[in-house]
C-alpha positions in Angstrom: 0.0 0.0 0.0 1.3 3.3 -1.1 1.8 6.4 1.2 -1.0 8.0 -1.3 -3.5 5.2 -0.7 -3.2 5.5 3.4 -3.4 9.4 3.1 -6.8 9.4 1.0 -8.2 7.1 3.8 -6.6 8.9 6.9 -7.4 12.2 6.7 -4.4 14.2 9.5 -2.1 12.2 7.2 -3.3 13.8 4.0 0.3 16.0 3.7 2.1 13.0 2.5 -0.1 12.4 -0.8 3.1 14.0 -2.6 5.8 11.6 -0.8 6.9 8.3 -2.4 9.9 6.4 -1.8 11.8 5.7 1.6 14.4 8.5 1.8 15.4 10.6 4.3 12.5 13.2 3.1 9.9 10.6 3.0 10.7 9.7 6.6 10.6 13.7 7.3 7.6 13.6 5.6 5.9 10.7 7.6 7.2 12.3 10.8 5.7 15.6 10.3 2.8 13.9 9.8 2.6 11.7 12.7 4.0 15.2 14.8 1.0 17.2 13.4 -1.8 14.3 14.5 -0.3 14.0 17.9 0.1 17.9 18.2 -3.8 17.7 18.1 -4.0 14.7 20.7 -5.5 12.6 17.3 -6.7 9.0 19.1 -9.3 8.1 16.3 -7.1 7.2 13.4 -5.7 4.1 15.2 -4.7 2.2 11.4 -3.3 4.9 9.9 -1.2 6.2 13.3 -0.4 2.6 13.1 1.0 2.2 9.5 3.0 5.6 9.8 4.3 4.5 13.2 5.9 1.3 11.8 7.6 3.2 9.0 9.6 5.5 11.3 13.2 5.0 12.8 13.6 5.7 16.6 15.1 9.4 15.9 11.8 10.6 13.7 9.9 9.1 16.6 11.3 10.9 19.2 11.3 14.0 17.1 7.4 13.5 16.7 6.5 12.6 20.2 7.8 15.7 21.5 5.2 17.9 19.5 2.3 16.3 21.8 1.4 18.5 24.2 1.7 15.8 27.2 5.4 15.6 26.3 6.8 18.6 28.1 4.4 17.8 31.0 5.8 14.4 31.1 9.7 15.5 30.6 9.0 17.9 33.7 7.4 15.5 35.7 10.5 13.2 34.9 12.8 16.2 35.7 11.4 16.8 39.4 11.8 12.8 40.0 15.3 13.5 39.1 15.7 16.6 41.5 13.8 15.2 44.3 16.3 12.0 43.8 19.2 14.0 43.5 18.7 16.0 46.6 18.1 12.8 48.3 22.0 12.0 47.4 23.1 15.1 48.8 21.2 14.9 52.0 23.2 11.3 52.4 26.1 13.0 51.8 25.5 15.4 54.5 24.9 12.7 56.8 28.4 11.0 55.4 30.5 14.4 56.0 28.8 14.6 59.9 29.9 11.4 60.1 33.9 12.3 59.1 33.8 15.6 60.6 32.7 13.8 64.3 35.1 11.3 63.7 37.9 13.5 62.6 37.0 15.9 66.1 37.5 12.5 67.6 40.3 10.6 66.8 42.7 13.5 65.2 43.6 15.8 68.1 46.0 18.7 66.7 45.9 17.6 63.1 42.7 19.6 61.3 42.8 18.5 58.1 40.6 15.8 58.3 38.1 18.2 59.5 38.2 20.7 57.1 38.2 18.0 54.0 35.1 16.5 55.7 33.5 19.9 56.3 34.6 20.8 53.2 32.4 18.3 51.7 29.5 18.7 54.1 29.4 22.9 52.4 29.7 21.3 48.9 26.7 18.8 49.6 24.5 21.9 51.2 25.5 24.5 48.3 24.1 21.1 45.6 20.9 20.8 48.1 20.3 24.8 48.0 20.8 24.3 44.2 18.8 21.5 43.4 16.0 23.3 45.7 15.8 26.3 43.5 15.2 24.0 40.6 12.7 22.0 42.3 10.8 25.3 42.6 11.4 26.5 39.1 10.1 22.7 37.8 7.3 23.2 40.0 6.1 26.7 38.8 6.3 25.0 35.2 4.5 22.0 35.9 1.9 24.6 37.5 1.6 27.0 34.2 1.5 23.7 32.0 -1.7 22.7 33.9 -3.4 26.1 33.4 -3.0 26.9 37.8 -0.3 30.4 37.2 -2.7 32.1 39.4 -4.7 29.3 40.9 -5.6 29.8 44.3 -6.4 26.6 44.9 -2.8 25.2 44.1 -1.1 27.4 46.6 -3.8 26.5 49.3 -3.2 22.7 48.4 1.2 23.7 48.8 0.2 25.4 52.1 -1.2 22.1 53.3 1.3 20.2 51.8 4.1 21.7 53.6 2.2 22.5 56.8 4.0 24.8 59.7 7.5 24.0 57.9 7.1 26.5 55.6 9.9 28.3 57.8 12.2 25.4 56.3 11.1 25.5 53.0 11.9 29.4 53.0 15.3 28.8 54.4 16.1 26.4 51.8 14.4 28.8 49.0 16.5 31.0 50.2 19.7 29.7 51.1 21.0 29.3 47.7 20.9 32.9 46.9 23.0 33.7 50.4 25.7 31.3 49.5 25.9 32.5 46.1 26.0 36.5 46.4 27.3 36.6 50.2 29.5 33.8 51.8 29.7 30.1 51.3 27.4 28.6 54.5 30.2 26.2 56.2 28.3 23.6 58.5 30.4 22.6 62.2 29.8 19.5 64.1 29.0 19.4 67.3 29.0 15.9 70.0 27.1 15.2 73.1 27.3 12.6 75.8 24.4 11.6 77.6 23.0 8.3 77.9 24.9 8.1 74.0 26.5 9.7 71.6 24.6 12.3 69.5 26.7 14.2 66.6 24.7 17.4 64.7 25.6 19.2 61.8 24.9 22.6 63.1 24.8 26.6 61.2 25.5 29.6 63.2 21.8 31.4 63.3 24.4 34.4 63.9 26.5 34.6 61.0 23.0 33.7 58.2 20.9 36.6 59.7 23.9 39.3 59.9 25.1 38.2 56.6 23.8 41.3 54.7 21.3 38.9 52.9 17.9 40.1 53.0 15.8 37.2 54.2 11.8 36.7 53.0 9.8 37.5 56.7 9.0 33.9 56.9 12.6 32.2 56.7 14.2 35.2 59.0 11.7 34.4 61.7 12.7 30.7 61.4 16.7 31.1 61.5 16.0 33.5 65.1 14.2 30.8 66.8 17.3 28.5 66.0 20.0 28.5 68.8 22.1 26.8 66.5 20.1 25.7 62.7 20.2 21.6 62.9 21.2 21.3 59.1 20.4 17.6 58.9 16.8 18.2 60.5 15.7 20.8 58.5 17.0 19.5 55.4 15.1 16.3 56.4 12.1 18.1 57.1 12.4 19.8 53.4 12.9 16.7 51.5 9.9 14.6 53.3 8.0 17.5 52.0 9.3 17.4 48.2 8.7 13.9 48.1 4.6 14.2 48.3 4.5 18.1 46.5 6.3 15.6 43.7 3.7 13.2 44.1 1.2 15.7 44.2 2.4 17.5 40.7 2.3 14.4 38.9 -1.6 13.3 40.1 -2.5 16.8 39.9 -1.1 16.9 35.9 -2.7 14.1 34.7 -6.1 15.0 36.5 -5.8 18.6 35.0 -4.2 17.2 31.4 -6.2 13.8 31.5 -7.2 14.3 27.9 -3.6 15.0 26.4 -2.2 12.2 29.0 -4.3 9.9 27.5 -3.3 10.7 24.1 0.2 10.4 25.2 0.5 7.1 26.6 -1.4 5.7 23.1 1.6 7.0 21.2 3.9 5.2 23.3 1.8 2.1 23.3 1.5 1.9 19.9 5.1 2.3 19.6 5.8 -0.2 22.0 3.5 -3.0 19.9 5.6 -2.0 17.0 9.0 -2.7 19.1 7.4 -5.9 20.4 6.5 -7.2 17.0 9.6 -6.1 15.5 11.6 -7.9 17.7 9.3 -11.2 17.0 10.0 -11.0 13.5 12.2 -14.0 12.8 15.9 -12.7 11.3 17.0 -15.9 9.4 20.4 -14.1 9.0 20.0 -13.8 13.2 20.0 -17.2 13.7 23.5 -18.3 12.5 25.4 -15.4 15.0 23.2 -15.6 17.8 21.3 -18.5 19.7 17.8 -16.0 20.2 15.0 -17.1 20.1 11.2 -15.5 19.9 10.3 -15.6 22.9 13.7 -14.7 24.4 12.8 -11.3 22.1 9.4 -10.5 23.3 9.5 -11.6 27.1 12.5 -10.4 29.6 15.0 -13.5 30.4 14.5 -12.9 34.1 10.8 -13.5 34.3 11.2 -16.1 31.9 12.8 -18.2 34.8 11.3 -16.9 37.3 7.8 -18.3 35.4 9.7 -21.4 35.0 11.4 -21.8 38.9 7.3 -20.5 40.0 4.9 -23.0 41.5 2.8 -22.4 38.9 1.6 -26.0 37.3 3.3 -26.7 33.6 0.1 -26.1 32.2 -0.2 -22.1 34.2 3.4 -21.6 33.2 2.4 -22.3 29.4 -0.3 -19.8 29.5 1.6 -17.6 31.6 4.7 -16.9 29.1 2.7 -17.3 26.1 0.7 -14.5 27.3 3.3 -12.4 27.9 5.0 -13.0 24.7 1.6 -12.1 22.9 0.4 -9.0 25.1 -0.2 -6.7 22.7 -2.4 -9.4 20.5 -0.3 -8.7 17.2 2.4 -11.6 16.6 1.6 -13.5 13.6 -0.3 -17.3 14.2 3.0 -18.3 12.7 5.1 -16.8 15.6 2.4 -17.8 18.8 3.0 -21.4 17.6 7.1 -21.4 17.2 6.4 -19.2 21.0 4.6 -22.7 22.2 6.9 -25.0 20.8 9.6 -23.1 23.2 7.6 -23.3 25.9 7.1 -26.7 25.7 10.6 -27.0 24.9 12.0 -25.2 28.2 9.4 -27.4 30.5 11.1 -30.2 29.1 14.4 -29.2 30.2 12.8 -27.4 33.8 13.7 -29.7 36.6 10.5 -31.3 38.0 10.7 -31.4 42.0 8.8 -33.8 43.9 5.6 -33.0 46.0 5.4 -34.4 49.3 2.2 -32.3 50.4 1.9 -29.9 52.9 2.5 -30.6 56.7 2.7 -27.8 59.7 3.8 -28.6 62.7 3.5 -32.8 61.8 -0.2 -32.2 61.0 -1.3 -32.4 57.3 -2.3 -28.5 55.7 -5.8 -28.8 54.4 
């Protein structure tokens, strides 16, 4: 079937009436086209989405895929994951260099220069927590605009509740990055106490934050005066708790807000990934004589492959089980579901069978 033939029948695709052959500007051609349909969230032209999608290498897909409007609401969504995960490395970090820098006070006497290399490391691993707050917020505010809420109420109200009375950490943080930046590095000190044990705390000087020069929002000034000395590992704890549900929070609230274009979305990567799956069915002839792959080795991953097989699943659950999987997307060929059961059959012939003595507890039979 020509390009011309699907285009007279599939309307969005219409552009590439002109476009014969497969060269680099037919593919350009068929990804414009399949960028246009998901631009306008298209979902009813499954065959023709279909046919286009098959024809395109991984690079013209990606290049589509990012003109649906879902994409840039998914790439930010991905992005605060990232932060929230990376500022969960530097508040271990922080815990590592209080670690060191109590050890160091400990066992090194005269000689400082353990100290300063852990504390050293303990500033570096605030400065990357300040950092990777500011773009937390800056994600945030996006996700927030993408979802039509710049001047929601309702979103700040739901924030508010989110964060609860620690907003006076969540200023500090806000804030702290812009201190260390334009004023002076914020250099944490350790600090141990003997009671019934040992207790080591990362600790800022409330002192040298408020008399810094740096002008403070009301919120996070009030909370650095009512510190005798700032616990830097508590209120960096407090922060991150705190991220981790507004994170959770942005991502239901997007696809609630954006449910149509979500939806949309996650057809374009399903379709793709029944393309990839049936691709990789596809029997290679050439394949076969450099590699020992077989189909279902392609279409189901090798680790629940034998974890099916080692299950105590019956042979005849552990058939329907993998051929199920192999098939999940309904489109492999009758041809490649039978060569899929011949393995199957295959592998339970080579499974170890295990005896069954029945089931006792405690020397009483398990009914």
């Amino acid at each position: 079937m020509h390009d011309f033939e699907i285009s007279k029948n599939f309307p969005p695709f219409q552009m590439l009436s002109w476009n014969g052959g497969d060269g680099q500007l037919a593919e350009l051609g068929r990804a414009f086209a399949v960028a246009q349909y998901m631009a306008e969230n298209g979902v009813s032209e499954t065959k023709g989405f279909t046919f286009y999608t098959s024809r395109l290498s991984d690079e013209a897909w990606e290049f589509a895929l990012r003109f649906s409007p879902y994409s840039k609401v998914d790439n930010a969504l991905n992005n605060l994951e990232r932060v929230h995960s990376a500022m969960q490395e530097s508040c271990i970090g922080l815990n590592t260099a209080m670690a060191g820098m109590a050890a160091a006070m400990e066992l090194h006497d005269r000689d400082t220069s353990a100290y300063v290399r852990e504390q050293s490391k303990a500033t570096s691993n605030l400065l990357t927590f300040s950092a990777l707050y500011a773009s937390y917020i800056e994600v945030c505010y996006r996700i927030r605009d993408y979802c039509g809420l710049k001047k929601s109420q309702a979103y700040r109200r739901a924030i508010g509740r989110l964060i609860g009375e620690k907003s006076g950490e969540h200023d500090f943080a806000k804030g702290l990055r812009n201190f260390i930046l334009h004023y002076h590095l914020a250099e944490p000190s350790v600090t141990i106490t003997w009671g019934d044990e040992r207790t080591a705390k990362l600790l800022l000087n409330p002192n040298s934050l408020l008399y810094g020069g740096f002008d403070w929002t009301a919120n996070a000034r009030l909370y650095i005066q009512k510190q005798k000395e700032l616990d830097v590992i508590a209120t960096t704890s407090v922060v991150l708790r705190n991220v981790s549900r507004i994170v959770r929070f942005h991502r239901k609230m997007a696809e609630k807000q954006l449910r149509t274009s979500k939806l949309a979305f996650d057809t374009y990567r399903y379709e793709r990934s029944r393309y990839q799956h049936l691709a990789k069915s596809v029997t290679d002839m050439g394949a076969i004589f450099k590699r020992p792959t077989t189909i279902l080795s392609r279409t189901v991953d090798k680790k629940l492959i034998e974890q099916t097989l080692n299950s105590t699943l019956s042979e005849d659950d552990v058939r329907t089980v993998l051929t199920t999987l192999a098939d999940r997307f309904r489109n492999l060929s009758d041809d490649a579901k039978a060569a899929i059961s011949r393995e199957v059959d295959e592998l339970l012939k080579q499974n170890p069978r295990y005896p069954n003595g029945g089931a006792f507890l405690n020397g009483r039979k398990w009914t």
